[in-house]
N, CA and C of each residue as an Amber inpcrd file, in Angstrom:
protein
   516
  32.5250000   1.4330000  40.2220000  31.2530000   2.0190000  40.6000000
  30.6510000   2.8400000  39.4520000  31.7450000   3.5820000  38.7520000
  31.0520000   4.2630000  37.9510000  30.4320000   3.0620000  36.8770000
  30.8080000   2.2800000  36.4060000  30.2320000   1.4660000  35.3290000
  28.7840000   1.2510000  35.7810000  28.6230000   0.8700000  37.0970000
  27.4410000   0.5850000  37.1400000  25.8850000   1.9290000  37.5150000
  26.9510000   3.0280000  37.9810000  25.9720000   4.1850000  37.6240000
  25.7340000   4.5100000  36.2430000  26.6210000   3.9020000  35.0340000
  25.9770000   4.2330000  33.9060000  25.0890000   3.2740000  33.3610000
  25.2360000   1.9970000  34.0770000  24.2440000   1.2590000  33.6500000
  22.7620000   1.4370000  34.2820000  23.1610000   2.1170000  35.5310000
  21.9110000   2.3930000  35.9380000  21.0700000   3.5120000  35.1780000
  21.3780000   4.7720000  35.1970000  21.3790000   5.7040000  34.4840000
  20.3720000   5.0930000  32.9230000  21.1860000   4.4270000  32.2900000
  21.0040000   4.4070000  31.2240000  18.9550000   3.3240000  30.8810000
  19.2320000   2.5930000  31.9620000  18.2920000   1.5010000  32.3320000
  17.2490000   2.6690000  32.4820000  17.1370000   3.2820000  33.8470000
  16.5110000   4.4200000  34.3590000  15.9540000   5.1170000  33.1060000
  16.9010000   5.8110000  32.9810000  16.0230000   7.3650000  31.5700000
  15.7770000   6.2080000  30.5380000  15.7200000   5.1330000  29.7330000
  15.2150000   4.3970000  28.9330000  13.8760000   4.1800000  30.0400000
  13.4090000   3.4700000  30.6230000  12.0970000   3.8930000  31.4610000
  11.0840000   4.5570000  31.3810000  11.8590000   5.8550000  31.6360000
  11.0880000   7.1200000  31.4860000  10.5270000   7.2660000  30.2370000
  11.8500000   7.1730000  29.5460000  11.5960000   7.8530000  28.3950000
  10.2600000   7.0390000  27.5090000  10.2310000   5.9160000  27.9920000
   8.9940000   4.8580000  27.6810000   7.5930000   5.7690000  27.5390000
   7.5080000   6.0630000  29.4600000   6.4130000   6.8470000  29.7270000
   6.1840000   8.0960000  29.0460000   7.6120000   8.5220000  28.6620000
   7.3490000   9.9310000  28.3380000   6.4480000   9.8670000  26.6370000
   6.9960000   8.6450000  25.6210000   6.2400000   8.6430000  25.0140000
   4.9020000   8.2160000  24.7080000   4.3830000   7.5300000  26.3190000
   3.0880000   7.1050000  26.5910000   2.2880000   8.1040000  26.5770000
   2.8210000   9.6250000  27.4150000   2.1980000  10.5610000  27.0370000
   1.6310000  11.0290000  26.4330000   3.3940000  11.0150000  25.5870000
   2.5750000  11.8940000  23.7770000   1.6680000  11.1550000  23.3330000
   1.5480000  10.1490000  23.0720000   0.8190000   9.2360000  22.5080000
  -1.0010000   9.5630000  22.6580000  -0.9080000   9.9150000  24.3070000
  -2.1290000  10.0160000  24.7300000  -3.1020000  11.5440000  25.0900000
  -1.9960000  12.4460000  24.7570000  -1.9930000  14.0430000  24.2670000
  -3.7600000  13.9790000  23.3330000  -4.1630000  15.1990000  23.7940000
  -5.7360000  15.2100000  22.6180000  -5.1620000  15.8940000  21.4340000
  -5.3730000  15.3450000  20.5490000  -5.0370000  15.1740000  19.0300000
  -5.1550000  16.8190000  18.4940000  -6.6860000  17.1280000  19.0430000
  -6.7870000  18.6780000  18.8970000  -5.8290000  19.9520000  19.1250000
  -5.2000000  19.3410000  20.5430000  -4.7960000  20.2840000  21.4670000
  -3.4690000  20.5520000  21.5870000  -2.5020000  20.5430000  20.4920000
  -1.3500000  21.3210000  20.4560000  -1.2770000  22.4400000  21.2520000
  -2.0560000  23.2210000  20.5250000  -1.6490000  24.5940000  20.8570000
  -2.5570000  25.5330000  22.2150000  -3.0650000  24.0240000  22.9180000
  -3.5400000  24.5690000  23.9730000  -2.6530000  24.9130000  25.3270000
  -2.7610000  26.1110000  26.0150000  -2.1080000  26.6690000  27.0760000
  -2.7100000  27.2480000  27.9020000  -3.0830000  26.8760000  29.0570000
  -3.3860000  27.2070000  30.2340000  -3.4250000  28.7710000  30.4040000
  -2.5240000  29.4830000  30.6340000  -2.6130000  30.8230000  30.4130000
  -1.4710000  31.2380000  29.5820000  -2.0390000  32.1930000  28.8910000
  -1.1550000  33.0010000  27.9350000   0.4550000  32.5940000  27.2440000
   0.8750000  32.7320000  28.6720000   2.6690000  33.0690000  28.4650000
   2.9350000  31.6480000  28.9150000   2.2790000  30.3480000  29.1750000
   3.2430000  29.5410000  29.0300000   2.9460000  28.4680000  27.9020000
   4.0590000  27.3140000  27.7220000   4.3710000  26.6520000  27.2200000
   2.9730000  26.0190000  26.4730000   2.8870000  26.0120000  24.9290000
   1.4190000  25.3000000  24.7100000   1.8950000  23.3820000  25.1020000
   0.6510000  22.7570000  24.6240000   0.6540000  21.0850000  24.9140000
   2.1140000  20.5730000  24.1950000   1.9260000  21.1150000  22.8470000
   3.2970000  20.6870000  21.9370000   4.4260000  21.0860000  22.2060000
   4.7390000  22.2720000  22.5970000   6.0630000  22.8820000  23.4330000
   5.9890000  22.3310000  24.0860000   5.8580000  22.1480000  25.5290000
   5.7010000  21.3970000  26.4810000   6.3740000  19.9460000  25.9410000
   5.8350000  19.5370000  25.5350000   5.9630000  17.8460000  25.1260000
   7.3820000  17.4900000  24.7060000   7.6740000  18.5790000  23.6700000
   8.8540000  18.9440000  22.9580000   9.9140000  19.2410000  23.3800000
   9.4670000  20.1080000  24.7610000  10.9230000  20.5030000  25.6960000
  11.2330000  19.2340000  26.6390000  10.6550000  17.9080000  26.3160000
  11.1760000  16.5920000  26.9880000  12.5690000  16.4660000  26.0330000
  12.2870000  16.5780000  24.6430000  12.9390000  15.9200000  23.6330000
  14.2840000  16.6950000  23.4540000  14.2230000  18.0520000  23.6820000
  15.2390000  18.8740000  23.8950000  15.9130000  18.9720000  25.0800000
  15.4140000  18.5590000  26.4570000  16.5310000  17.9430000  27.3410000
  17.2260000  16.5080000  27.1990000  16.5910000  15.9720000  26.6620000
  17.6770000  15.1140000  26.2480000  18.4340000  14.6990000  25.5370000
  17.9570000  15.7520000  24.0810000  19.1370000  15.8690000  23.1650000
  20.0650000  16.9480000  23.5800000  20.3260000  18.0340000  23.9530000
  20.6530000  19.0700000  24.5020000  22.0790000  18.4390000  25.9580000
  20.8420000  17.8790000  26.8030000  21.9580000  17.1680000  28.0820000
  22.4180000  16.0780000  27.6480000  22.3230000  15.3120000  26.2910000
  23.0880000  14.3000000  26.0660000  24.3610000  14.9290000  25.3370000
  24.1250000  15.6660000  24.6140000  25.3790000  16.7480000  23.7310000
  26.1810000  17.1730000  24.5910000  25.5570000  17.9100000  25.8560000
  26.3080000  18.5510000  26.9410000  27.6750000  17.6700000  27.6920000
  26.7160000  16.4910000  27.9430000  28.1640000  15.4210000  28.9280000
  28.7340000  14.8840000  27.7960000  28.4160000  14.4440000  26.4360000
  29.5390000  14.1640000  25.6000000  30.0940000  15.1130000  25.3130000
  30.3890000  16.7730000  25.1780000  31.1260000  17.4250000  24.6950000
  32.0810000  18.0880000  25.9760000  31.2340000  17.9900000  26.7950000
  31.7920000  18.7000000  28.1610000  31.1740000  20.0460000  28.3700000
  30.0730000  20.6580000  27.4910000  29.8300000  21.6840000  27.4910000
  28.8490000  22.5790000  26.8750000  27.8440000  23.0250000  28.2670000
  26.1630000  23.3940000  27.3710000  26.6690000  24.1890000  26.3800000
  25.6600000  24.4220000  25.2400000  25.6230000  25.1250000  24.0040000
  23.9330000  25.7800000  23.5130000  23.3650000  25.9460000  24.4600000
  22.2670000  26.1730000  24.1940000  21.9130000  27.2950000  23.0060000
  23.1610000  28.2780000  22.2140000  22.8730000  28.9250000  21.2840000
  23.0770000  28.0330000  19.8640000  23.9520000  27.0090000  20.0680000
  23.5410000  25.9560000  18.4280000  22.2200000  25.0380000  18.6970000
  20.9830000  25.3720000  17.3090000  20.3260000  24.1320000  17.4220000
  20.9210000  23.0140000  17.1520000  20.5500000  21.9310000  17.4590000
  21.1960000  21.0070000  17.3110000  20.5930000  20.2610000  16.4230000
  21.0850000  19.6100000  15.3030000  20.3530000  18.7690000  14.5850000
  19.2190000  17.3070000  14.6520000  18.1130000  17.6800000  14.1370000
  17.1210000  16.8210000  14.3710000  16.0970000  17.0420000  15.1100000
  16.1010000  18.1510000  16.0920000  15.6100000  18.8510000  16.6900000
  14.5080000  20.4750000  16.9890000  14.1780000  19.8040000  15.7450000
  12.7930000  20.5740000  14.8660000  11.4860000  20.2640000  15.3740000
  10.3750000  20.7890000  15.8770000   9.4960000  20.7720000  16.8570000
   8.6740000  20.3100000  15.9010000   8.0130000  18.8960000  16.0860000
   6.9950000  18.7750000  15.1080000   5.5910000  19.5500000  15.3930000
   5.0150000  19.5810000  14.6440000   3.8800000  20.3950000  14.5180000
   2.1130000  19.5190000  15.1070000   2.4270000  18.4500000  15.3720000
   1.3090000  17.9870000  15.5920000   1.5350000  17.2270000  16.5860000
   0.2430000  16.9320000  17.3270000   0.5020000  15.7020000  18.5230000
   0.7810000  14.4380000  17.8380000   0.7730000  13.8650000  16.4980000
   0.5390000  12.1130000  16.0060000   2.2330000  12.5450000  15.4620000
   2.6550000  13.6790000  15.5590000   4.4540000  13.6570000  15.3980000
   5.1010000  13.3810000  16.3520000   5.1970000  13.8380000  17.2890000
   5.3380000  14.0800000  18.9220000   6.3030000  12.5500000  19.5980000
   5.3680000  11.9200000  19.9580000   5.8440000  10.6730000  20.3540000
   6.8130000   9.7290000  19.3200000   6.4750000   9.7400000  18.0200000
   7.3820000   9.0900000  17.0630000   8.6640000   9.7220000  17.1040000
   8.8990000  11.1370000  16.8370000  10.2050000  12.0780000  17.2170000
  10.9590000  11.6990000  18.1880000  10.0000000  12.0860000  19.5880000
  10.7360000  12.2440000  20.4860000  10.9590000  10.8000000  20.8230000
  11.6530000   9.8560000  20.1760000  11.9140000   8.4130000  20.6210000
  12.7500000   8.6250000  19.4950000  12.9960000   8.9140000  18.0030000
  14.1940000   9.2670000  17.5400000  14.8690000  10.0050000  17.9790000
  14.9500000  11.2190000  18.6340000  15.6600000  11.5870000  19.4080000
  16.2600000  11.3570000  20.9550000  15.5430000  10.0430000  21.7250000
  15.8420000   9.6120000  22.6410000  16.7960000   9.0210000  22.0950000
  16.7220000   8.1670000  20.7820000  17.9910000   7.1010000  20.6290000
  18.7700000   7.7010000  20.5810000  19.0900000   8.7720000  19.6540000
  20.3950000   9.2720000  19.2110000  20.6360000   9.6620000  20.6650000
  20.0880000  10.4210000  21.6410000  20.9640000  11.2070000  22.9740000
  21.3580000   9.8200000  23.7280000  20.6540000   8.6730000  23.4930000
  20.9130000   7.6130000  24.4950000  22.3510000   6.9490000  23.7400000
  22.5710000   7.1670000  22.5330000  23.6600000   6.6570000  22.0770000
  24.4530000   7.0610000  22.4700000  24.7900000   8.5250000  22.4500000
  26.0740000   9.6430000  22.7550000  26.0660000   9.4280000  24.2730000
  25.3550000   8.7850000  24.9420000  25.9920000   8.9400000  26.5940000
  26.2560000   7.0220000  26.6000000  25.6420000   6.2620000  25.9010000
  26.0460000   4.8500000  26.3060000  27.5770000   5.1100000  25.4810000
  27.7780000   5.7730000  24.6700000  29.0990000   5.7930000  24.1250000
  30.8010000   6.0730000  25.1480000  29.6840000   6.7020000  25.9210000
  30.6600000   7.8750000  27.0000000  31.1420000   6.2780000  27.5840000
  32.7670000   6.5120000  28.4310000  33.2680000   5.6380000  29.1240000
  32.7950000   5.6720000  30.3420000  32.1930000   4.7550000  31.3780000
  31.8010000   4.9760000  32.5830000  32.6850000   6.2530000  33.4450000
  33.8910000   6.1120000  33.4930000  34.4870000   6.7370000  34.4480000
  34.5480000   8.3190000  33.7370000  34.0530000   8.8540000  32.7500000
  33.5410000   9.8490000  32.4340000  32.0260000  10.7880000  33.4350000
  31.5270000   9.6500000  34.0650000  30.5500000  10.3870000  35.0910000
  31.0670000  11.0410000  35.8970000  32.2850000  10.7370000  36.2670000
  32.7660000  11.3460000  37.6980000  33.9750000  12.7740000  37.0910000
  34.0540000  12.9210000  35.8930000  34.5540000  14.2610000  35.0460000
  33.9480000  15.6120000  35.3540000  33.9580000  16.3610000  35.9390000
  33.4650000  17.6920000  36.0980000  33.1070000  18.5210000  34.3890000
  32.6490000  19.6190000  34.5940000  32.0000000  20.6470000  33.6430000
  31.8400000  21.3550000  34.3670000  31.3720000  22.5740000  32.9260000
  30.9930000  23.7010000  33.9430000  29.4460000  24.1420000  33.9720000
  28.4850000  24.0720000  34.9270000  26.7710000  23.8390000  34.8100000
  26.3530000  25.1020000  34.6760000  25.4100000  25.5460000  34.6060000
  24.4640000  26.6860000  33.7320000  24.8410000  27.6640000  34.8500000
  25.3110000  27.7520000  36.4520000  25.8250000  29.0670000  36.7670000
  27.2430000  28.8600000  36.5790000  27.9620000  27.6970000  36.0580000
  30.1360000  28.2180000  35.7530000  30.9780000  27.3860000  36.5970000
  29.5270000  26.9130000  37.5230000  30.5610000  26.3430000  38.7260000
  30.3550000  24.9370000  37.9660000  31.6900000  24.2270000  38.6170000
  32.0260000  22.6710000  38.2960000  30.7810000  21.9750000  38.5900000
  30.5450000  20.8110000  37.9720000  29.3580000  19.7390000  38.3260000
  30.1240000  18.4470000  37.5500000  29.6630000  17.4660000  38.2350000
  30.0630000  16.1110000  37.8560000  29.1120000  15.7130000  36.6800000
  29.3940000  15.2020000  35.3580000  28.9640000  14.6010000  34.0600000
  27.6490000  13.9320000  34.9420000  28.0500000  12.7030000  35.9260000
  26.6560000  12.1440000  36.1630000  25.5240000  13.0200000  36.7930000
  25.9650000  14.1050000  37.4340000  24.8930000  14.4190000  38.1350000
  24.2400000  15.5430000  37.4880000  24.5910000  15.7620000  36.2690000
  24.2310000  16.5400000  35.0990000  23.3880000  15.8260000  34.6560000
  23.6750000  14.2840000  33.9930000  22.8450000  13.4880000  33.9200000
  21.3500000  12.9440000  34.6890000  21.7760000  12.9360000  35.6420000
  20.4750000  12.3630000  36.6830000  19.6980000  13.6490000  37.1600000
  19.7820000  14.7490000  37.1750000  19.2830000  16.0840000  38.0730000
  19.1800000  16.3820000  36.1830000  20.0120000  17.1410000  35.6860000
  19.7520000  18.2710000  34.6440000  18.5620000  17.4950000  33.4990000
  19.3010000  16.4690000  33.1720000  18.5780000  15.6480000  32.6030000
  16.8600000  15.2570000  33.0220000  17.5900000  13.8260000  33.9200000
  16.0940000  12.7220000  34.0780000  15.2490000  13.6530000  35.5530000
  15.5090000  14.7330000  36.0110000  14.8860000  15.1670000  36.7720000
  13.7190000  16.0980000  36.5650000  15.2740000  16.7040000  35.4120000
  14.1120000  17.6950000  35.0740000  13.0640000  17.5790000  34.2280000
  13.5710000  16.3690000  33.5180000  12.2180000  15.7430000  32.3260000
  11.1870000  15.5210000  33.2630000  11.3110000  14.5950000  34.6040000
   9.8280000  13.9260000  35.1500000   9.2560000  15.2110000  35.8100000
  10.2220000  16.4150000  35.7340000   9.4940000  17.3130000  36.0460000
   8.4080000  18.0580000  35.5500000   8.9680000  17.9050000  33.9170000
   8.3370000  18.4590000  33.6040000   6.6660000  17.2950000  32.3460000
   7.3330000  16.4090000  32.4990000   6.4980000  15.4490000  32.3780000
   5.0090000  15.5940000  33.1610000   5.1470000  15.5110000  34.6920000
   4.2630000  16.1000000  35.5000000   3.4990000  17.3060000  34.7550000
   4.1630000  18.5850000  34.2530000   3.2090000  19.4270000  34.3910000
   2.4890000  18.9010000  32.8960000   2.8650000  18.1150000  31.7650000
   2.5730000  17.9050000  30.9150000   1.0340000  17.1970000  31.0860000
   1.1440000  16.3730000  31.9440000   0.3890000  15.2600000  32.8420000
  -1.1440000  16.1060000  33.2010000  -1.1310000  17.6120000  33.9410000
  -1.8110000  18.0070000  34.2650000  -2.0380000  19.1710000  33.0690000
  -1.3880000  19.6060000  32.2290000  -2.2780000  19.8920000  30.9960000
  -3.0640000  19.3180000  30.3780000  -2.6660000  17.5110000  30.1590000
  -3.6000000  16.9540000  29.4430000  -4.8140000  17.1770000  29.8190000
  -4.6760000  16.6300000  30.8460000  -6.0020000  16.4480000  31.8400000
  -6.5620000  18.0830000  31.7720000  -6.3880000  18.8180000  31.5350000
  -7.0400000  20.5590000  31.5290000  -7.6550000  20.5630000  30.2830000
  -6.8600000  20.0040000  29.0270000  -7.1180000  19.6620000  27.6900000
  -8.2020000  18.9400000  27.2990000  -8.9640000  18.5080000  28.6890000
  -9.7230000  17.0650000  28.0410000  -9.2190000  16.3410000  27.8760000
  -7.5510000  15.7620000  27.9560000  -7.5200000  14.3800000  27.5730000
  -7.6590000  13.0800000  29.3190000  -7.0260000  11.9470000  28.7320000
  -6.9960000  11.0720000  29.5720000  -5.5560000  10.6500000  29.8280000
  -4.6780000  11.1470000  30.8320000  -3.4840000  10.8370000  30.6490000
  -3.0990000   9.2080000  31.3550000  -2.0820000   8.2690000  30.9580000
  -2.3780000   7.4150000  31.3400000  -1.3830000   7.2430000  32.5000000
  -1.8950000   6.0260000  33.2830000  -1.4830000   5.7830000  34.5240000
  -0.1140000   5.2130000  34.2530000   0.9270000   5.9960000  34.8340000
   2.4760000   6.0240000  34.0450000   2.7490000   5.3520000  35.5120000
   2.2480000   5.1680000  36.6890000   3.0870000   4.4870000  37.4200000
   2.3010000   3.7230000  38.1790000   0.8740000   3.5940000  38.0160000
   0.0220000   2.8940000  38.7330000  -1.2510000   3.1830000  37.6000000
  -2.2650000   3.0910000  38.0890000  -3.3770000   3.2210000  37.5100000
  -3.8610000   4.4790000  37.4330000  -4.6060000   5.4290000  36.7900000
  -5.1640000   7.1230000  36.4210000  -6.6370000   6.7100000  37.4920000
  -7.0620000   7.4400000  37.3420000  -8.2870000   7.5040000  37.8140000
  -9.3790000   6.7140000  37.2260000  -9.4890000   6.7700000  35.9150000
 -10.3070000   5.7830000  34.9500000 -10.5310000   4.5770000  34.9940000
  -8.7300000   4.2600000  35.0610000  -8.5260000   3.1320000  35.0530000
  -8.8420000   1.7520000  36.6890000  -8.4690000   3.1690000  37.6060000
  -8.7470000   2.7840000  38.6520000 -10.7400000   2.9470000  39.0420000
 -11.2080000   3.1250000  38.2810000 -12.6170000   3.1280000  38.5390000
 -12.9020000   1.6800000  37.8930000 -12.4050000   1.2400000  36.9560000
 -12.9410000   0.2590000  35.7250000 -12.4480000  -1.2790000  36.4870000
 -11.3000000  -0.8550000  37.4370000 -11.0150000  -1.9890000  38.0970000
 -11.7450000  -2.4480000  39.1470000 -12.3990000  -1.5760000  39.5650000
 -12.9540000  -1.5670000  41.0300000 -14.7330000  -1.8000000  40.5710000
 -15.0260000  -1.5060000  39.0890000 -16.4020000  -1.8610000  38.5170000
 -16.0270000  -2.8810000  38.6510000 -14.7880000  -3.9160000  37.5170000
 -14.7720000  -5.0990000  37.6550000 -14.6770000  -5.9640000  38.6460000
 -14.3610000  -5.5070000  39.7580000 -14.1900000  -6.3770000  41.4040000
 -15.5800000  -6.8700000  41.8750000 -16.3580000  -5.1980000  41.7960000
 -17.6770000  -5.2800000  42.2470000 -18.6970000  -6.1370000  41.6580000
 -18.4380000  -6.5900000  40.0580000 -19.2860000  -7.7160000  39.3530000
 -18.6080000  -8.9110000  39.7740000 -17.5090000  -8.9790000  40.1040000
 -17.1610000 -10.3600000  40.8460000 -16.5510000 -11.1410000  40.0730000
């Protein structure tokens, strides 16, 4: 069973991680350093803290153990939105390597999770990881759109897109 939760797993966050760089991609060029209010995350942070959960939670289940006080190498925040998406897909590979490396029956290995208590490798994976990325993907989603941009339809059609289809129906 476990073999095939890592194949799932692995299928899954490759997916995402697709969309996630559909995002960046589609981020307004201007708008790095735009933030909603004050104290949170600008467009580029934001974007960036995709790339750091998954280098970060891929380090974590191969070592057995968060480290959030070493940076980790490669993991330098680029400075612009046209960096963004190219990065964070070098850094998807490398974290996707270190967990396709892992032996399946390594999912079902305990650790210890950000309050001490035991957690299973996979569900570190699927929750710490790919959960919290589409989580935060989402709010990325609705910055653009605050930003002026056009974010694209990551699981169906955006709004745009769904207008342009429904022009084209109506010409027949």
């Amino acid at each position: 069973m476990a073999s095939r939760e890592l194949e799932t797993f692995l299928a899954t966050w490759s997916f995402e991680a697709q969309r996630n760089a559909q995002l960046m991609r589609a981020l307004p060029e201007k708008q790095y350093d735009y933030r909603p209010q004050p104290e949170w995350r600008s467009i580029g942070e934001l974007a960036w803290h995709l790339a750091e959960g998954d280098g970060y939670m891929a380090a974590a289940v191969a070592t057995g153990a968060f480290d959030f006080g070493t940076k980790l190498p490669g993991l330098e925040r680029p400075r612009t939105i046209a960096e963004l998406a190219p990065a964070y897909e070098r850094v998807h590979a490398d974290a996707i390597a270190k967990v396709r490396a892992m032996k399946p029956e390594a999912l079902d290995e305990k650790m210890p999770g950000f309050d001490g208590q035991p957690i299973r490798k996979g569900d570190v994976l699927w929750s710490y990881l790919l959960h919290h990325n589409i989580h935060h993907r989402g709010e990325l989603v609705l910055m653009c759109r605050m930003a002026g941009g056009t974010p694209p339809g990551l699981y169906g059609p955006n709004r745009e897109e769904t207008q342009a289809m429904m022009a084209a129906r109506a010409k027949g």
